[in-house]
mmCIF file of the N, C-alpha and C atoms, coordinates in Angstrom:
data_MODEL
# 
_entry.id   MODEL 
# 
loop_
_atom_site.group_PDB 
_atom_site.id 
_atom_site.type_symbol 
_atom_site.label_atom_id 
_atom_site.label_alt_id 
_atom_site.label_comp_id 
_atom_site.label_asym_id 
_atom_site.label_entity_id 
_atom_site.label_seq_id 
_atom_site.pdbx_PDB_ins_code 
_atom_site.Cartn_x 
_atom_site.Cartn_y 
_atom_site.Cartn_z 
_atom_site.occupancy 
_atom_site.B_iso_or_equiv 
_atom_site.pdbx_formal_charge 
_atom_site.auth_seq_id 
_atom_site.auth_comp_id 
_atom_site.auth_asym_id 
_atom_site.auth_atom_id 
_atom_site.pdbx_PDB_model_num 
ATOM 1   N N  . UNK A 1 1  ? 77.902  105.311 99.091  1.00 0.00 ? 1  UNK A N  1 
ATOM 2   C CA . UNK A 1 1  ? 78.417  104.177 98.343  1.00 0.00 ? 1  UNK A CA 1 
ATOM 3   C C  . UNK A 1 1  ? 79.435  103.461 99.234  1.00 0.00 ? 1  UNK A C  1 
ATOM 4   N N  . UNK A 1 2  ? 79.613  102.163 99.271  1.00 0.00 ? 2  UNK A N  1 
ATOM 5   C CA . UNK A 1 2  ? 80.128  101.440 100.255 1.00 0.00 ? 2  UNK A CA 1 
ATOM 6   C C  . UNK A 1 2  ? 80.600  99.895  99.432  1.00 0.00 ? 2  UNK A C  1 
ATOM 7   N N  . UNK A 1 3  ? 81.824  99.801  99.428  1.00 0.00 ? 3  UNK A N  1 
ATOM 8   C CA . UNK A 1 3  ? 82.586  98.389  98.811  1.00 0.00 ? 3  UNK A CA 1 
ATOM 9   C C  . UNK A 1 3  ? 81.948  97.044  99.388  1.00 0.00 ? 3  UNK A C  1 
ATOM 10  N N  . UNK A 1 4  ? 82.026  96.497  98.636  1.00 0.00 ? 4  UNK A N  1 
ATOM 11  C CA . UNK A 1 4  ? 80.988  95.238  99.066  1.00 0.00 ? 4  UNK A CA 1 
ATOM 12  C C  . UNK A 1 4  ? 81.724  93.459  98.942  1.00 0.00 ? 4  UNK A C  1 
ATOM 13  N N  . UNK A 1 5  ? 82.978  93.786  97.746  1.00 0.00 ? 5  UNK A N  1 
ATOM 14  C CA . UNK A 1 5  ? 83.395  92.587  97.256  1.00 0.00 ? 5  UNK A CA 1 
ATOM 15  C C  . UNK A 1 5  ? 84.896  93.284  96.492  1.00 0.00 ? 5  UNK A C  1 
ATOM 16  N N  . UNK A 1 6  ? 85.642  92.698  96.216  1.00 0.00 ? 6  UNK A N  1 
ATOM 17  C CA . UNK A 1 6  ? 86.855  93.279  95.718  1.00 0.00 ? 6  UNK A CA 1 
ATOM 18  C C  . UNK A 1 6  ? 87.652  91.928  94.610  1.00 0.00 ? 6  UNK A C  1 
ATOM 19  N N  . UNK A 1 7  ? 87.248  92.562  93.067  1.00 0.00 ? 7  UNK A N  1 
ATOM 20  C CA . UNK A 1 7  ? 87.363  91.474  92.613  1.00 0.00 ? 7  UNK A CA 1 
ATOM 21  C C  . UNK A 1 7  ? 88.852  91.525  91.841  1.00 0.00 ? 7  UNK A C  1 
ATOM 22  N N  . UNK A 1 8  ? 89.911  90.547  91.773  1.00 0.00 ? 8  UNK A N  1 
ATOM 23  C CA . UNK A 1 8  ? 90.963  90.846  91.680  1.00 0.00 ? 8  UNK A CA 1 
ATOM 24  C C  . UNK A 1 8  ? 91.490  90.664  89.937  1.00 0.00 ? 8  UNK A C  1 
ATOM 25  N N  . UNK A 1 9  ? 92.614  91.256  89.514  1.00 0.00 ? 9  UNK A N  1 
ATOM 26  C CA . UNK A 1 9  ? 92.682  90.616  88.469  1.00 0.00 ? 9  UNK A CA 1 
ATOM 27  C C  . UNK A 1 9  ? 92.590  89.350  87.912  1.00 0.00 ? 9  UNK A C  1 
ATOM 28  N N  . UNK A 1 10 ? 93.163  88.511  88.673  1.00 0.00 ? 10 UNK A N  1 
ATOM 29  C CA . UNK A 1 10 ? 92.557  86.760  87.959  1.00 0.00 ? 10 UNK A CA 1 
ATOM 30  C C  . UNK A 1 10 ? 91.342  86.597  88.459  1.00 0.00 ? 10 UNK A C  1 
ATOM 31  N N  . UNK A 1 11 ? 90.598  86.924  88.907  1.00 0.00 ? 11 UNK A N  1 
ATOM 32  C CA . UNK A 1 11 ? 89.454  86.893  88.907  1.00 0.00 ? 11 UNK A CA 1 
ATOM 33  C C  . UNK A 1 11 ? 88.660  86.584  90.235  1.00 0.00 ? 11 UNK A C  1 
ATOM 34  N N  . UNK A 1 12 ? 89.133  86.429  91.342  1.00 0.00 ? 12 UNK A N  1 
ATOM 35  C CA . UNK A 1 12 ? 89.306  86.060  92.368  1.00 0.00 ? 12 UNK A CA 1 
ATOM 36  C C  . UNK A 1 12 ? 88.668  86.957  93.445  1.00 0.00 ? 12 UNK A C  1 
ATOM 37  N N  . UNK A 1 13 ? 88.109  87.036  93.803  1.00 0.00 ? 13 UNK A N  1 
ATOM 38  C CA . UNK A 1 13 ? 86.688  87.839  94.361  1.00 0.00 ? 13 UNK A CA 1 
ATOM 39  C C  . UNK A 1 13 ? 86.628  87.604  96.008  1.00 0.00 ? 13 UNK A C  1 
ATOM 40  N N  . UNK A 1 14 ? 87.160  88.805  96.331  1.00 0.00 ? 14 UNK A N  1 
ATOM 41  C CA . UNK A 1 14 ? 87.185  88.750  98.049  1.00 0.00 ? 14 UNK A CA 1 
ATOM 42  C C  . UNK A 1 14 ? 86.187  89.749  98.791  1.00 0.00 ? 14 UNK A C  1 
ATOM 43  N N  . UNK A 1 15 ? 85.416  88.889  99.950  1.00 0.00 ? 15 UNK A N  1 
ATOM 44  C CA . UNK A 1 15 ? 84.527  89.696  100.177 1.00 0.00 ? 15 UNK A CA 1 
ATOM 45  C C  . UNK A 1 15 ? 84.725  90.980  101.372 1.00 0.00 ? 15 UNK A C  1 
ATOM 46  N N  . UNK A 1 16 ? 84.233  91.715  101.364 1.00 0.00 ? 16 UNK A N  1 
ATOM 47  C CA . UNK A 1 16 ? 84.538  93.008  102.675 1.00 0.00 ? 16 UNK A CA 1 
ATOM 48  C C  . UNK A 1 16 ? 83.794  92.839  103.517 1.00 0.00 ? 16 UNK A C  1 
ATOM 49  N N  . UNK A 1 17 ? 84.643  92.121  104.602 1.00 0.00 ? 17 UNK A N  1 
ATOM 50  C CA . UNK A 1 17 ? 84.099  91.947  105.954 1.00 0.00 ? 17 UNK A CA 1 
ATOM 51  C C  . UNK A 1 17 ? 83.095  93.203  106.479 1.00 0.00 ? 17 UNK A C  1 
ATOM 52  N N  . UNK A 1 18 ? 83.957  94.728  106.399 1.00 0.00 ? 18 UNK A N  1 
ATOM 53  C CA . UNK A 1 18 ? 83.229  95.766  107.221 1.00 0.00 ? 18 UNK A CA 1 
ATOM 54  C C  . UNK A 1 18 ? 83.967  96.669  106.663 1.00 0.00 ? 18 UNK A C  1 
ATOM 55  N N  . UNK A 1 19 ? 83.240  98.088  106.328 1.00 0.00 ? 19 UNK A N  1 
ATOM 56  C CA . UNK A 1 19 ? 83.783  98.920  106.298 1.00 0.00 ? 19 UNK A CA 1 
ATOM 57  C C  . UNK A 1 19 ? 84.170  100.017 107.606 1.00 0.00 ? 19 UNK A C  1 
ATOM 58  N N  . UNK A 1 20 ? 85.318  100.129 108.028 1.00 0.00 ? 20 UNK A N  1 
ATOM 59  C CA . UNK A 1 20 ? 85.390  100.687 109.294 1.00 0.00 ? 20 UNK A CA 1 
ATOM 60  C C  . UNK A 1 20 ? 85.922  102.343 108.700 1.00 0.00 ? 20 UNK A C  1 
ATOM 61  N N  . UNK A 1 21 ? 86.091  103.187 108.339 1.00 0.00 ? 21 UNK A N  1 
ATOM 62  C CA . UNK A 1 21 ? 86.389  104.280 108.076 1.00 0.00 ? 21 UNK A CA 1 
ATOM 63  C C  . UNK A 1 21 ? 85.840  104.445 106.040 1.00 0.00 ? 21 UNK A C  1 
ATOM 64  N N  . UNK A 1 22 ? 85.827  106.029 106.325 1.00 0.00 ? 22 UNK A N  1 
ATOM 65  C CA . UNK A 1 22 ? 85.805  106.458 104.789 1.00 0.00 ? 22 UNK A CA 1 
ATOM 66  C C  . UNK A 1 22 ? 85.957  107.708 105.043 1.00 0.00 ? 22 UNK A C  1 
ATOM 67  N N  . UNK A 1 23 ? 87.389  108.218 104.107 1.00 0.00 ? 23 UNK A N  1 
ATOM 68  C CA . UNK A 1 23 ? 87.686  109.537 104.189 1.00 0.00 ? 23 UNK A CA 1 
ATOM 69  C C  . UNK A 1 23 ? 88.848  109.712 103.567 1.00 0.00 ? 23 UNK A C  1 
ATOM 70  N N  . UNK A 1 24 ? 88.998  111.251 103.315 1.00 0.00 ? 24 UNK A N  1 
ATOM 71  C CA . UNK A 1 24 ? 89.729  112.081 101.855 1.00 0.00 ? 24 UNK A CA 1 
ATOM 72  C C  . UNK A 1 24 ? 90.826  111.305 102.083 1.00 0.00 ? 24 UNK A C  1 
ATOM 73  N N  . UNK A 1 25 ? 91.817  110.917 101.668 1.00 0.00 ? 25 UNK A N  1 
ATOM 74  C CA . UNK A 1 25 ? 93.280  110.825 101.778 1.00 0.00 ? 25 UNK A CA 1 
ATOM 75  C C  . UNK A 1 25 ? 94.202  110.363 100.748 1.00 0.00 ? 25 UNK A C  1 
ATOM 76  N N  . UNK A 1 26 ? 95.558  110.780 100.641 1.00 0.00 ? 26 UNK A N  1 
ATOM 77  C CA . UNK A 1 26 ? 96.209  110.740 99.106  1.00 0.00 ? 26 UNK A CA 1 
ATOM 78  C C  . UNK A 1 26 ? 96.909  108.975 99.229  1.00 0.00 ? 26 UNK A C  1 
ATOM 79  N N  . UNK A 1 27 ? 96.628  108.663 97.865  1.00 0.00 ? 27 UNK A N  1 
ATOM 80  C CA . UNK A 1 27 ? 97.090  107.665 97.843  1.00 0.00 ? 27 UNK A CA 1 
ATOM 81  C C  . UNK A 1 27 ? 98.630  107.748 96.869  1.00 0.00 ? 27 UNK A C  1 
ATOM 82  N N  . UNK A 1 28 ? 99.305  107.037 96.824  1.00 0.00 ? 28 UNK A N  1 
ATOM 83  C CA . UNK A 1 28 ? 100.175 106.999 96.397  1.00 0.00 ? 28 UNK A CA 1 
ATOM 84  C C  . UNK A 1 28 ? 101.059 106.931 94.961  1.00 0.00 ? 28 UNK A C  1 
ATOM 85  N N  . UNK A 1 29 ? 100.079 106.743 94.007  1.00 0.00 ? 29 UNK A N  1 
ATOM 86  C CA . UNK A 1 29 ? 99.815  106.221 92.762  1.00 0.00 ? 29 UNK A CA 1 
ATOM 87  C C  . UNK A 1 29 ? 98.906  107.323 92.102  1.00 0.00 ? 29 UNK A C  1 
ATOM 88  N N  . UNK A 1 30 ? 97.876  108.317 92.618  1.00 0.00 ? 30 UNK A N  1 
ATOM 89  C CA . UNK A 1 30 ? 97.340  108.802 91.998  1.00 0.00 ? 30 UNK A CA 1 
ATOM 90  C C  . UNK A 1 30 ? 97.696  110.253 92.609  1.00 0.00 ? 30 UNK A C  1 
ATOM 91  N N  . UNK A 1 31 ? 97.379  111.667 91.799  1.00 0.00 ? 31 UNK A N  1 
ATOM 92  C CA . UNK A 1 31 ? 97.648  112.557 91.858  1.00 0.00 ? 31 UNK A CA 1 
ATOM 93  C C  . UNK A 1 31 ? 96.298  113.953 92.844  1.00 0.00 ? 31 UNK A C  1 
ATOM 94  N N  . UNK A 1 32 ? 95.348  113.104 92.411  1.00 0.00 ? 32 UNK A N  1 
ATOM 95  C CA . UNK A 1 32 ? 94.223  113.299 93.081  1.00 0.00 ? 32 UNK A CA 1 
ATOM 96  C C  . UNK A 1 32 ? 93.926  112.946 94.339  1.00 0.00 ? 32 UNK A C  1 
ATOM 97  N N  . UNK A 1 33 ? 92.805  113.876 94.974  1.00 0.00 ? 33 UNK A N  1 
ATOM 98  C CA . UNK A 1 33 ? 92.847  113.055 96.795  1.00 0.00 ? 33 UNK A CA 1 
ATOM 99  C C  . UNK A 1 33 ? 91.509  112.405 96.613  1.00 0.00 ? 33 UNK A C  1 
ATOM 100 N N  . UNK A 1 34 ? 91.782  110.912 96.599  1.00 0.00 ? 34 UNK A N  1 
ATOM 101 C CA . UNK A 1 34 ? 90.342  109.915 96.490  1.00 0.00 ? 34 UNK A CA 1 
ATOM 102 C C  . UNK A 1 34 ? 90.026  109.716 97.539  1.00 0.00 ? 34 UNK A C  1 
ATOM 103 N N  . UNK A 1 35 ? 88.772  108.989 97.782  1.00 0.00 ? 35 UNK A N  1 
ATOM 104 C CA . UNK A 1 35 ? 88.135  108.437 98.973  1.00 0.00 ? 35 UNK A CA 1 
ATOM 105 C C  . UNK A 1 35 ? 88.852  107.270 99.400  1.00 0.00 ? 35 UNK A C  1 
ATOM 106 N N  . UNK A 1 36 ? 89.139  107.536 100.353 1.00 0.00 ? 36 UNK A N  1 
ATOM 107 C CA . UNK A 1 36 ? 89.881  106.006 100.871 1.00 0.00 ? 36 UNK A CA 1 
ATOM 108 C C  . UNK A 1 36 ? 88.920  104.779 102.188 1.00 0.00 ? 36 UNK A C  1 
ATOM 109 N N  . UNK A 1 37 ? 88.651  104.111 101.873 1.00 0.00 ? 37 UNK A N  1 
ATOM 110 C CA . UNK A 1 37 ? 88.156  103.077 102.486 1.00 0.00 ? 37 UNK A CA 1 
ATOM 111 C C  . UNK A 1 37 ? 89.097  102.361 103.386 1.00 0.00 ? 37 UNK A C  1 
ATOM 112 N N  . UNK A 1 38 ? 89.011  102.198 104.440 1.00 0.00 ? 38 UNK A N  1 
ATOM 113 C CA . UNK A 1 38 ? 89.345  100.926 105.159 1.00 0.00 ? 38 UNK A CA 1 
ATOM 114 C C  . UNK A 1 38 ? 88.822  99.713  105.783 1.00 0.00 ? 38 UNK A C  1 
ATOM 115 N N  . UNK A 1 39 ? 89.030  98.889  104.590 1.00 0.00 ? 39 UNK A N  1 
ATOM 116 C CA . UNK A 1 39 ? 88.243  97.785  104.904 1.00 0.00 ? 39 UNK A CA 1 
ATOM 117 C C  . UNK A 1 39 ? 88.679  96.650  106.077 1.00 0.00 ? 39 UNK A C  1 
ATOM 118 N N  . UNK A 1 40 ? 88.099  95.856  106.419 1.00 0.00 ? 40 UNK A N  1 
ATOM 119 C CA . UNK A 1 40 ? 88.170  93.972  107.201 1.00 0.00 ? 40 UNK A CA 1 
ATOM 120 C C  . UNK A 1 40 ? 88.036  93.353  105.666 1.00 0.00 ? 40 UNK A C  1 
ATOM 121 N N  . UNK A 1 41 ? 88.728  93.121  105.048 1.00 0.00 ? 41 UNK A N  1 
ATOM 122 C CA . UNK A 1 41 ? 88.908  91.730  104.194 1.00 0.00 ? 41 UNK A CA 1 
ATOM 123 C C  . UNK A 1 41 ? 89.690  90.455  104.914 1.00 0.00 ? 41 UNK A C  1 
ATOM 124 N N  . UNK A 1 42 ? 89.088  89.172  105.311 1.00 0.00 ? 42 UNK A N  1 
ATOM 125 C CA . UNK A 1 42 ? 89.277  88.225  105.518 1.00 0.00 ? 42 UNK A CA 1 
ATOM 126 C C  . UNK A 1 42 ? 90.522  88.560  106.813 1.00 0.00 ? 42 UNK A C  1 
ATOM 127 N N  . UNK A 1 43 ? 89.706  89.071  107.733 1.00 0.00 ? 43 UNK A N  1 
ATOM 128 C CA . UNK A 1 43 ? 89.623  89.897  109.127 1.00 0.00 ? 43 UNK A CA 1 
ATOM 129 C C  . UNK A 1 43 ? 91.383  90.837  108.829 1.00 0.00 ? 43 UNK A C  1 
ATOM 130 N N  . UNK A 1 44 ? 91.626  91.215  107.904 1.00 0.00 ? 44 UNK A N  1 
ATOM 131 C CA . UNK A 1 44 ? 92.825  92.444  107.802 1.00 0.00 ? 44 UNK A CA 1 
ATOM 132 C C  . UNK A 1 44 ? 92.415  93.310  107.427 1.00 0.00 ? 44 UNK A C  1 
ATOM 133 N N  . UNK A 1 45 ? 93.242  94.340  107.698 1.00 0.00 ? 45 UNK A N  1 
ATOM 134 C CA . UNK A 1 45 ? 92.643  95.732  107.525 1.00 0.00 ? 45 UNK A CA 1 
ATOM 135 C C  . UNK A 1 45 ? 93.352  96.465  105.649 1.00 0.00 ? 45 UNK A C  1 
ATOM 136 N N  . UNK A 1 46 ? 92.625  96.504  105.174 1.00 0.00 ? 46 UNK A N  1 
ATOM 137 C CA . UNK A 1 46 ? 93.166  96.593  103.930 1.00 0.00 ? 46 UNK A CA 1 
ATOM 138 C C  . UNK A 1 46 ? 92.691  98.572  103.511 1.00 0.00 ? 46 UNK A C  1 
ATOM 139 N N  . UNK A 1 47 ? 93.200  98.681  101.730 1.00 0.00 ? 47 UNK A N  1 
ATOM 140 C CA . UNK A 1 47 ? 92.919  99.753  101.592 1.00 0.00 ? 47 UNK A CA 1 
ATOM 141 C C  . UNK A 1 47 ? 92.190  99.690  100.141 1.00 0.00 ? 47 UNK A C  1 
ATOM 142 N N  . UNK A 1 48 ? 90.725  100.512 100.301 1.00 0.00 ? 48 UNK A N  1 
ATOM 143 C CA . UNK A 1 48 ? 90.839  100.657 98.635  1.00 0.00 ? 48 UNK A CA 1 
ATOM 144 C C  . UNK A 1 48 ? 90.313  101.915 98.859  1.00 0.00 ? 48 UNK A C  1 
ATOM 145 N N  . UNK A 1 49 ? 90.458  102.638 97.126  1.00 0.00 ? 49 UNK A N  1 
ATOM 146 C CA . UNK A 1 49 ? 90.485  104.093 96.969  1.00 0.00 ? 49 UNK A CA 1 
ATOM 147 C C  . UNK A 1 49 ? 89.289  104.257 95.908  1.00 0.00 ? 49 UNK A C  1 
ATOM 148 N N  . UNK A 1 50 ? 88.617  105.397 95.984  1.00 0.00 ? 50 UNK A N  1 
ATOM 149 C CA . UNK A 1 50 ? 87.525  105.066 94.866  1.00 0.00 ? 50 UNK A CA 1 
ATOM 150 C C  . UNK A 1 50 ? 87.887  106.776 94.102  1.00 0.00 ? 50 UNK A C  1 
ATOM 151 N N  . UNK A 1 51 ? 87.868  106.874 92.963  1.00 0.00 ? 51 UNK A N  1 
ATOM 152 C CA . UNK A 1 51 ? 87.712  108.239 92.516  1.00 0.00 ? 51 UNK A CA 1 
ATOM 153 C C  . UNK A 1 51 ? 86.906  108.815 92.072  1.00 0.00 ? 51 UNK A C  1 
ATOM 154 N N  . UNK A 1 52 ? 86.172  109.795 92.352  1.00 0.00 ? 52 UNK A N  1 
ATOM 155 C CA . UNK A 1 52 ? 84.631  110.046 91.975  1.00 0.00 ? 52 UNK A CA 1 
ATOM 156 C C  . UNK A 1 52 ? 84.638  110.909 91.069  1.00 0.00 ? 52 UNK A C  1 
ATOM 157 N N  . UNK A 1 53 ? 86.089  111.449 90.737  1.00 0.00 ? 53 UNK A N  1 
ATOM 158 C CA . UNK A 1 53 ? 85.992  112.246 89.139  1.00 0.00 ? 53 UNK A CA 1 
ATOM 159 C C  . UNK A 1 53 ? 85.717  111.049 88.156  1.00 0.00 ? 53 UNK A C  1 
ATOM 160 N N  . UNK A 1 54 ? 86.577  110.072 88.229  1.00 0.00 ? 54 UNK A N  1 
ATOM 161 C CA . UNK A 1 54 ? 86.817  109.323 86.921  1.00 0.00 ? 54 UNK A CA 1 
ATOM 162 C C  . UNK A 1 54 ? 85.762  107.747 87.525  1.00 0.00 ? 54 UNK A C  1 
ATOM 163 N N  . UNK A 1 55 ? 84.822  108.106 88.568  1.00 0.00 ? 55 UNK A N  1 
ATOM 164 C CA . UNK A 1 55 ? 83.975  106.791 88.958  1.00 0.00 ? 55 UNK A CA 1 
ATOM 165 C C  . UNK A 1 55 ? 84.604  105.942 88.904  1.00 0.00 ? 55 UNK A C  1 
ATOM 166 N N  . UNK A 1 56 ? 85.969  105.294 89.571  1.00 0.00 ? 56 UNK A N  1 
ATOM 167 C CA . UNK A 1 56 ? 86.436  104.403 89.482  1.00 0.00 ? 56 UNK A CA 1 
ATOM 168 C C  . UNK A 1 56 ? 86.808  104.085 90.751  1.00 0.00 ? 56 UNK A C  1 
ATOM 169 N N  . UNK A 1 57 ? 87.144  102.829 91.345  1.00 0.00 ? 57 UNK A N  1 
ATOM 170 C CA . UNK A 1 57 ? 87.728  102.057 91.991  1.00 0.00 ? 57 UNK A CA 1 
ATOM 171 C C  . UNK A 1 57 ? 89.412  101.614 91.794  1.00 0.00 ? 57 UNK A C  1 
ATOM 172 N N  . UNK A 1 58 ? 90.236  101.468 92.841  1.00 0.00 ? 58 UNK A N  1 
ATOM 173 C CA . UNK A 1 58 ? 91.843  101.085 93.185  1.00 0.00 ? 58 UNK A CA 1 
ATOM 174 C C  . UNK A 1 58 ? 92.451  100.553 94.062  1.00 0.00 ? 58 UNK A C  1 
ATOM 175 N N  . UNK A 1 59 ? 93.169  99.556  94.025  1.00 0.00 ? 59 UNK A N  1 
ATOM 176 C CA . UNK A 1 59 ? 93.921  99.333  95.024  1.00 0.00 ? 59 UNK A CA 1 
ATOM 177 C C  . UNK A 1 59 ? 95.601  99.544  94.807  1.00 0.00 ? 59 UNK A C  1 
ATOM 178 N N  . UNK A 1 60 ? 95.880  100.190 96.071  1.00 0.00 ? 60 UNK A N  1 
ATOM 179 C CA . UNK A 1 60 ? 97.529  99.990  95.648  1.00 0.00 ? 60 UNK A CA 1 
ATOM 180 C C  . UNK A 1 60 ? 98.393  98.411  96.300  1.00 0.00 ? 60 UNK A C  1 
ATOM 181 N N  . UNK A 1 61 ? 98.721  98.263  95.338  1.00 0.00 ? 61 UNK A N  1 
ATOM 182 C CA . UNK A 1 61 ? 99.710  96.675  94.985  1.00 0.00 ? 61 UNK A CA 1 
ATOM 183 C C  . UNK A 1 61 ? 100.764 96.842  95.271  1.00 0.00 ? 61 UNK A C  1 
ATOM 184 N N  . UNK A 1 62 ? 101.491 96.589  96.419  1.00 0.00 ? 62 UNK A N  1 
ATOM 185 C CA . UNK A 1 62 ? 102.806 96.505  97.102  1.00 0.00 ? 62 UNK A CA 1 
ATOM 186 C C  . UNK A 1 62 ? 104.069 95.994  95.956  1.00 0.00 ? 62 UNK A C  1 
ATOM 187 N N  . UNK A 1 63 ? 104.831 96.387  95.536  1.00 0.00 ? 63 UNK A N  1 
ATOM 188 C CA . UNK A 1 63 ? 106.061 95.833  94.812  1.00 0.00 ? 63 UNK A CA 1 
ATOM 189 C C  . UNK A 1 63 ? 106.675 95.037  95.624  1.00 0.00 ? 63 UNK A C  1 
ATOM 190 N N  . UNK A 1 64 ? 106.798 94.323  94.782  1.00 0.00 ? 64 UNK A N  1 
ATOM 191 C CA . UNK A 1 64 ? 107.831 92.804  95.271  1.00 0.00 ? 64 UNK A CA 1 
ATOM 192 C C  . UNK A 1 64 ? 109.257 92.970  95.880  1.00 0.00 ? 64 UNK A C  1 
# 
């Protein structure tokens, strides 16, 4: 399984350049060790996390 598009809360839909890595690592927000992706979104290197207990998808959102 491989991220394809990353659609945001307002609705705003960014596409994934490339997936360059996929592997275990803890994210920060969750207690579990999810799959972590590192994507090329709009050529930066970003992060999303997928959890395959609860089939879900995450990103962590930097505080202001």
């Amino acid at each position: 399984m491989r991220p394809i598009e990353l659609k945001w809360q307002d609705g705003e839909v960014y596409l994934i350049d490339r997936v360059r890595f996929a592997e275990r690592a803890p994210a920060r927000v969750s207690a579990i060790l999810p799959i972590r992706y590192t994507c090329l979104i709009g050529g930066r290197e970003k992060y999303l996390y997928f959890e395959p207990e609860k089939m879900q998808w995450f990103v962590e959102v930097a505080s202001a």
